[in-house]
N, C-alpha and C positions, 0 to 999 in steps of 0.2 A: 033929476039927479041931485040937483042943488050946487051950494057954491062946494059944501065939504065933498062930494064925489068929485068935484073937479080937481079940488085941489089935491086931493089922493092921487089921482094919474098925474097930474104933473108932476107929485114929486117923485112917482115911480118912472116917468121917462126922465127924469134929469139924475135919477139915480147914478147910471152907468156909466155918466162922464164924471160922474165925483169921484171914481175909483181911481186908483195910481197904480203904474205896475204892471205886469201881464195877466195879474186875473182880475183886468176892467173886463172883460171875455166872458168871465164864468160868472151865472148867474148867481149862486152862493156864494157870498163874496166874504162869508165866516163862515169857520168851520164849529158843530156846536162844542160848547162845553162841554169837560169833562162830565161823562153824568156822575151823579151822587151817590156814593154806594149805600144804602141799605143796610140795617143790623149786618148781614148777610149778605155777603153779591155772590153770584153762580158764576161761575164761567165754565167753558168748554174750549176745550183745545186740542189741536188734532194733535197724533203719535206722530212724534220726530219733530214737532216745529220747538223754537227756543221760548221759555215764557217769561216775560220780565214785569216785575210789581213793586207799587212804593206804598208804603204805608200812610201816610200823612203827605200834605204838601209838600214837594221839595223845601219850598220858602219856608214854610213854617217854621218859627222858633222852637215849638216841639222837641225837632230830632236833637237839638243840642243837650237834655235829657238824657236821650240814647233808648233808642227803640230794639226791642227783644223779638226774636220772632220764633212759632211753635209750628207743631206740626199732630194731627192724631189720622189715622186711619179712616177711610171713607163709608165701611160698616160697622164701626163702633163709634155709634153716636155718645154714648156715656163715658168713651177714654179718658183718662188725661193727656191733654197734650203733651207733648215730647217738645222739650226747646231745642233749636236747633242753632247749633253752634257757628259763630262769629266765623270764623275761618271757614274754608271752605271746605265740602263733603265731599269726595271725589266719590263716584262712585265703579264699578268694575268696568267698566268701557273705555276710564279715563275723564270722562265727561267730573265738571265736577260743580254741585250746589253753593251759591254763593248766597247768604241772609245777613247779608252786613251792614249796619245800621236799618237806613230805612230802605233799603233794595232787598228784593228776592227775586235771586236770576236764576233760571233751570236751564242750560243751554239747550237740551234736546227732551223732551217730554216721553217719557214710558208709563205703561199701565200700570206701574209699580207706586208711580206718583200718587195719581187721584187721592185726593182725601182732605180732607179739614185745613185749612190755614189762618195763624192769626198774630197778631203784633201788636204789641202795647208799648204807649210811652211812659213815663214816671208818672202822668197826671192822667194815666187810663182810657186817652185818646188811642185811635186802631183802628182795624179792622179784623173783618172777619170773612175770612172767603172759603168759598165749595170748589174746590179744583175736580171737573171731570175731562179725561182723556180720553177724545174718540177715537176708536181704532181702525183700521182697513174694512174690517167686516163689515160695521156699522154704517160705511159712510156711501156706500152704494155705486162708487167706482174707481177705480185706481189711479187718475188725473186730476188735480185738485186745483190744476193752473201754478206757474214757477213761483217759487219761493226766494231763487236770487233773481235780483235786478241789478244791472250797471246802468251807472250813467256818466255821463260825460264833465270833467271839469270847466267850467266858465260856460256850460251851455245852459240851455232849460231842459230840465227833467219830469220825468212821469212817474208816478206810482200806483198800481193799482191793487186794490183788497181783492187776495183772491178768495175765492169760494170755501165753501167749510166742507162743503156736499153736492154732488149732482144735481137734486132736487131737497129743495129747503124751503119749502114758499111760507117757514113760518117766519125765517129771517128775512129783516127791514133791510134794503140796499140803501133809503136813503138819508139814516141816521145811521151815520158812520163817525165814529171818534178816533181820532188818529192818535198815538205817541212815538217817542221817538226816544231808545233808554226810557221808557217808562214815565217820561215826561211831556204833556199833554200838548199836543201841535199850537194848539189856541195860544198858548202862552210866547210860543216861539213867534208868534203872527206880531207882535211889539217891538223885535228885534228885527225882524228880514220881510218879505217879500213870500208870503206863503201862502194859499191859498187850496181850495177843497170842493169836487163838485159829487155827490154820493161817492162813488167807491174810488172814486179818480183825486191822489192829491198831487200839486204842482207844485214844484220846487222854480221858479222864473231866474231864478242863476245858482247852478250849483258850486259846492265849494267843497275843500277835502276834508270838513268838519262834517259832511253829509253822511260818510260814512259809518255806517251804524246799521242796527237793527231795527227795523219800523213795526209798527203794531196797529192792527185795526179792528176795532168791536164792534160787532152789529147784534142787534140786539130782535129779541123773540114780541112780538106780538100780541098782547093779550092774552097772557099766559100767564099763570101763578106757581114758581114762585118768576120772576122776572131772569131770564137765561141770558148771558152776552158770549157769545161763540169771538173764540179771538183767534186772527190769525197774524202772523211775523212772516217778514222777509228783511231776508241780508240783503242789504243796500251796499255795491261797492262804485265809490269814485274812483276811474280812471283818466289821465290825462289824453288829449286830444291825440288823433294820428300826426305823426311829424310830417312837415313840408319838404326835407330835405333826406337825398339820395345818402346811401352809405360815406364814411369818413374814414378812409385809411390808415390808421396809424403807423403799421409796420408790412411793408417796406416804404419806406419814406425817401425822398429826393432820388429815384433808381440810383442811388449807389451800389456797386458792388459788391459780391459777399466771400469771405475767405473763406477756401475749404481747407478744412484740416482731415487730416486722414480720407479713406476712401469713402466711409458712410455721410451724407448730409441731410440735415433736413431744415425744408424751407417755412419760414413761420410768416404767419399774414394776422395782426390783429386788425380788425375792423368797428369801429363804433355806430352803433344804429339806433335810430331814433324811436319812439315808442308807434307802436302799431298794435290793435286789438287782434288782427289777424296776422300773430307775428311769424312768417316765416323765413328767414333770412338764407340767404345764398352767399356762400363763399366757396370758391374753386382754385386750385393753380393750374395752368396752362404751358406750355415750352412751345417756342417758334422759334427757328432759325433766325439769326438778326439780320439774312439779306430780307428775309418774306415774313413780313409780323401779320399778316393778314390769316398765314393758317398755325391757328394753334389748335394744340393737341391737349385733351385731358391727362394728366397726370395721372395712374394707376393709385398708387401708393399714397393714399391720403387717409388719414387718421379721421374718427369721429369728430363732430366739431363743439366746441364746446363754450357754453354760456356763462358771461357772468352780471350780474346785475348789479351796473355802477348807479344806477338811481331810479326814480319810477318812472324816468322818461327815457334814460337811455341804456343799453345792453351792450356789452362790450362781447363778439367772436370771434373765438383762437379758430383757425384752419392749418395744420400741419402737414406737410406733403413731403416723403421721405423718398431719397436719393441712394439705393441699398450702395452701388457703386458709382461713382464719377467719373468719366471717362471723359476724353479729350472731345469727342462729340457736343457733352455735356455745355466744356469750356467755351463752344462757340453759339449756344443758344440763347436765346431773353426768355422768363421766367416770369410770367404776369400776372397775379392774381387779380381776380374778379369778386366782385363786393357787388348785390343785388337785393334791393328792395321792393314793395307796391312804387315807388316813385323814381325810379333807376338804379341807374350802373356807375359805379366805377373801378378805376384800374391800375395797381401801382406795376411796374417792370424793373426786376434787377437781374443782374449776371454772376457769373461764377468765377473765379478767378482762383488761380492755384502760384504757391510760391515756390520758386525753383529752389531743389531741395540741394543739388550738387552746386549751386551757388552758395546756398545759403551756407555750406560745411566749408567752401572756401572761406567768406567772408568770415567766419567764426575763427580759422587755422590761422590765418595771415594777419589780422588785428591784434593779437596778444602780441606776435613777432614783429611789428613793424613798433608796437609802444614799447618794446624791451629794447632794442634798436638807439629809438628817439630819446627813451631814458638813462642809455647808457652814454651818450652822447653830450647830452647835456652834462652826466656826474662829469664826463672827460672835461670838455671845458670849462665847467666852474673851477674844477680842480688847478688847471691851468692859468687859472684868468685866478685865481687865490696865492699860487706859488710867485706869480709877477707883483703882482700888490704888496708881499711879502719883502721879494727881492729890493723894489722900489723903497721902500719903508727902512729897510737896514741901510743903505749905501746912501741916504741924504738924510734921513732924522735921525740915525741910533751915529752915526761918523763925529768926529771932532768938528770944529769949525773952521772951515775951509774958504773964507774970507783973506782969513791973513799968508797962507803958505804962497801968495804971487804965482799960481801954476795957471797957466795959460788952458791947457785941455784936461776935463778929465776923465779920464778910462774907466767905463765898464764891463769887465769880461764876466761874462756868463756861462759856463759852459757842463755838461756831465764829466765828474770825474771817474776814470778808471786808473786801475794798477798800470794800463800799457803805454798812459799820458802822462806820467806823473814825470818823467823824461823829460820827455819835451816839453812839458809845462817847465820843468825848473830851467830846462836853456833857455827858455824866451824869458824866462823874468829876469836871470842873470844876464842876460843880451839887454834886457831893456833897462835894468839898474847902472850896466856900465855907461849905456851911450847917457842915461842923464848924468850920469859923475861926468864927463866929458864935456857933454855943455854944462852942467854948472861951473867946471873948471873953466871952460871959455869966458863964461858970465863973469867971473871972478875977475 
């Protein structure tokens, strides 16, 4: 064999530990390059798949030029091409043609399509492509293996090129080109952790940038002119199933609930974690509050209804209506249940009614007891104003009562009327004489 055969196997067994990552595993440990297109590239693609094309390298300074893109008919080889416009073509489905700059995305492929395509930059770089669409008849049976894939956030994922046709043995499984938006997997192998074994490509930790449209060409056999059969699948990232049972929001702390009038109804929001297989249970329940052990399903319960607070979590309304309330009612617990893949949980509140021939008291008796308190008060300001008054005339507004030597002095205060005014004048004339009296003593 010599020293060079030797040295060949050794560097091929020490290959596999030079590898980093999850495809040290897979024997291709690159995926090939994009191939080179041809004056002319073929392609084929099946009816309904999406088909996405770049004209020039993403990279390439090129597009900064501004690349044009045309369109002629699949039986008029002598057309002129039709340019096709910057904006997008909707066309009657809805679906709609996009050839904007260097991208040309078809979301769903129809036999309407097939036909001539091609793109030039200002310096007359392009291409030039044969688009044919294979249809149901041609392809020999009606299973072509899924075109969507999920996979999982922060795990490892799988992708596999499905088939074009039941039998095809002229297609190569194991030059396969992968893109991803029409940009070529190889290129992406510089930035991440990517990796391609024939029709199988592995994503070793997925992320929410994954989600996209992937594309893979296999390519015809010794055949002229050279044919590349493409197929797409929708890629969608979803987050991981949640570890954690439902989370109650409403009814919170078993508080109480007031009922007003005879109809009620009982509202339970619940927040639930993300689940692939999302089916969420929420119910309300009544049980007497000596015996919580038998509860009864609640009749009266409204559809339940979803709403999506983020892509991990989903918030559901349960509403259970009370047509009448009855004193029965007021001595029950009221529990909703909240039910996941991972458990249960359970809030309990009660019913509680306000007494209405109290309440019309409490309403009657308050206005009267502050008309009462406020007349009360004008009485003694009043009161407590007319003394202040009194006080105020008979020692500041009086002469100065220093020098008259009068030992006591008198304050009478009194209501006058017409029936006193009598006997008012005899005490004062009674009480004017007796001081002439003693001052005549004094004297």
């Amino acid at each position: 064999m010599g020293w060079v055969g030797l040295t060949h196997l050794f560097v091929l067994a020490m290959a596999p530990g030079l590898t980093k990552g999850c495809c040290q595993e897979i024997r291709h440990k690159r995926i090939p390059e994009k191939v080179k297109h041809p004056p002319r590239s073929h392609y084929r693609v099946v009816l309904g798949d999406p088909f996405v094309m770049t004209c020039v390298n993403p990279g390439s300074p090129l597009i900064r030029e501004g690349v044009v893109w045309s369109r002629s008919r699949a039986e008029a080889e002598m057309e002129d091409p039709v340019p096709l416009p910057p904006t997008p073509l909707t066309r009657e489905d809805g679906e709609s043609i996009v050839s904007r700059e260097n991208l040309l995305k078809i979301p769903a492929m129809t036999a309407e399509l097939s036909g001539n395509y091609s793109c030039r930059t200002a310096s007359g770089e392009g291409l030039d492509l044969q688009l044919q669409v294979l249809e149901e008849t041609r392809l020999g049976c009606s299973e072509l293996g899924p075109t969507q894939v999920t996979l999982t956030l922060g795990k490892r994922g799988e992708i596999y090129c499905p088939p074009s046709s039941c039998r095809d043995p002229e297609l190569s499984d194991t030059q396969v080109t992968w893109y991803k938006g029409g940009r070529a997997i190889s290129e992406l192998q510089q930035i991440r952790d990517v990796c391609g074994e024939g029709l199988r490509l592995v994503l070793c930790t997925v992320y929410k940038t994954d989600s996209a449209v992937y594309s893979c060409d296999r390519h015809t056999r010794g055949l002229e002119p050279l044919w590349t059969t493409r197929r797409a699948l929708n890629v969608k990232v979803i987050p991981p199933d949640t570890r954690n049972s439902p989370m109650i929001l409403v009814p919170n702390g078993n508080r109480p609930e007031e009922v007003i009038g005879e109809q009620h109804s009982l509202l339970c929001k619940v927040k639930f974690g993300f689940e692939r297989n999302f089916t969420p249970m929420v119910r309300w329940y009544s049980s007497r509050a000596a015996d919580q052990a038998q509860m009864v399903l609640i009749d009266q319960q409204e559809e339940q209804k979803r709403e999506n607070l983020s892509t991990h979590e989903t918030l559901v309304t349960q509403v259970a209506v009370l047509p009448a309330v009855t004193e029965l009612h007021l001595q029950h617990n009221f529990t909703c249940l909240a039910t996941n893949a991972v458990g249960t949980n359970n809030s309990t509140t009660r019913l509680w009614r306000r007494d209405t021939a109290g309440h019309w008291l409490v309403g009657a008796v308050c206005p009267i007891v502050c008309v009462v308190l406020l007349t009360g008060l004008v009485v003694i300001v009043h009161l407590h104003n007319l003394e202040l008054t009194l006080i105020y005339r008979s020692y500041w507004q009086s002469t100065n009562h220093a020098g008259d030597r009068k030992d006591i002095d008198v304050f009478l205060s009194h209501g006058w009327s017409h029936a006193s005014e009598d006997v008012t004048g005899s005490h004062t004339s009674l009480l004017l004489s007796q001081s002439g009296e003693q001052g005549m003593d004094w004297v």
